[in-house]
N, C-alpha and C positions, 0 to 999 in steps of 0.2 A: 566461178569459184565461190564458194560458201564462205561467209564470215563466222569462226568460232568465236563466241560469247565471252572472256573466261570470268567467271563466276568467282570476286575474291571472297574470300572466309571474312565475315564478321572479327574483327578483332574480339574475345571474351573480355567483361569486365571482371575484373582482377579482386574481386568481395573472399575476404578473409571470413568465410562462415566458420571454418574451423576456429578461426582466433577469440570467432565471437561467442560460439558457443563453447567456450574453452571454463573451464572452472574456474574460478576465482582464487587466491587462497589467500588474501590477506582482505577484513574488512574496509569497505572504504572509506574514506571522512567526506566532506560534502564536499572541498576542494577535487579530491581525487574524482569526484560523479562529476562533476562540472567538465573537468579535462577532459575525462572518457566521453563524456555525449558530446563534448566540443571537435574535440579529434575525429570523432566517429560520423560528424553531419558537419555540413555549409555553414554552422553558426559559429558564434565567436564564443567564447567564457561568458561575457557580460548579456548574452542575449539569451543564452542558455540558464542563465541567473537568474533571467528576468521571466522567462516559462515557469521555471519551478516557482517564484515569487507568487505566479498569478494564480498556479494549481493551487497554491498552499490557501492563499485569500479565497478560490472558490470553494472548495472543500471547508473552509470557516464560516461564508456564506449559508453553506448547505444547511450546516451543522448549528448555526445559532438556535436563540433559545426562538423566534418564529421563523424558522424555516423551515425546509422539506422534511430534515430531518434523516437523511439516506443520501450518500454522494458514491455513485458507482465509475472506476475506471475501467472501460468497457474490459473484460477478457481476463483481468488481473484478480480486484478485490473491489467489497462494496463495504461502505463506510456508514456505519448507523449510530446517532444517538437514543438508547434506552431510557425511559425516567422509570427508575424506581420507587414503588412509593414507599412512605411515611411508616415504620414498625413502631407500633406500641409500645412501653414498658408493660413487663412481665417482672409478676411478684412468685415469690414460694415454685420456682420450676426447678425437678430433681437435677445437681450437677451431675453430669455425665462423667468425671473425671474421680468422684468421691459420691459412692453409690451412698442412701442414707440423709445425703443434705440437700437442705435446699438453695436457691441462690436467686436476686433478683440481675433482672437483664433490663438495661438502661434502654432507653426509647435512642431511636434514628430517624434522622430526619428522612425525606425525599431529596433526592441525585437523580443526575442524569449521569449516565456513563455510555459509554463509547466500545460500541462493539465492531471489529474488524472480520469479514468475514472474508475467505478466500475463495475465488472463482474457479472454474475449469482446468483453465491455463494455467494459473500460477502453481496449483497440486500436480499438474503434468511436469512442471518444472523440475521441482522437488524427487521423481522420481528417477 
């Protein structure tokens, strides 16, 4: 007599993609992020605290005034500091607003400003 095998089914795991990939519709404050990615993974509040703590310090890292200069989170956004330079003053330039006169335009210094670019992924989101 032949032994039949029987073969039990995998239990499936029970992943709410629907829940996850569910709209949003009330902004969240930093409490409510903290809850959702704590609920959502093995971590606790305080450890999920302390991730976002370290992302924010390396991305500051990046971004100082000797650093890379460019902080990418893979797939999402890339993070750049621009410097601006240094505008002149300008004397006697036609106003644009009152054809006729002239106007002087006061000099600006040099800034660095901060450009957010958005990756791939995250414009796929949006769609």
């Amino acid at each position: 007599m032949a032994v039949e095998k029987t073969v039990s089914a995998k239990p499936k795991k029970t992943t709410s993609t629907a829940a996850k990939t569910a709209a949003i519709q009330e902004k969240y404050t930093k409490t409510a992020i903290l809850n959702e990615i704590s609920e959502n993974t093995d971590l606790t509040r305080k450890q999920v605290s302390a991730v976002l703590d370290e992302l924010t310090s390396i991305i500051e890292r990046h971004l100082k005034k000797r650093g890379v200069g460019e902080f990418t989170l893979p797939g999402l956004l890339k993070i750049k500091s621009v410097k601006r330079p240094a505008r002149p003053a300008r004397k006697n330039v036609p106003n644009p607003f009152k054809p006729g006169e002239f106007m002087d335009i006061a000099k600006k210094p040099a800034t660095t400003r901060v450009k957010i670019l958005p990756l791939k992924k995250l414009k796929d989101f949006a769609e």
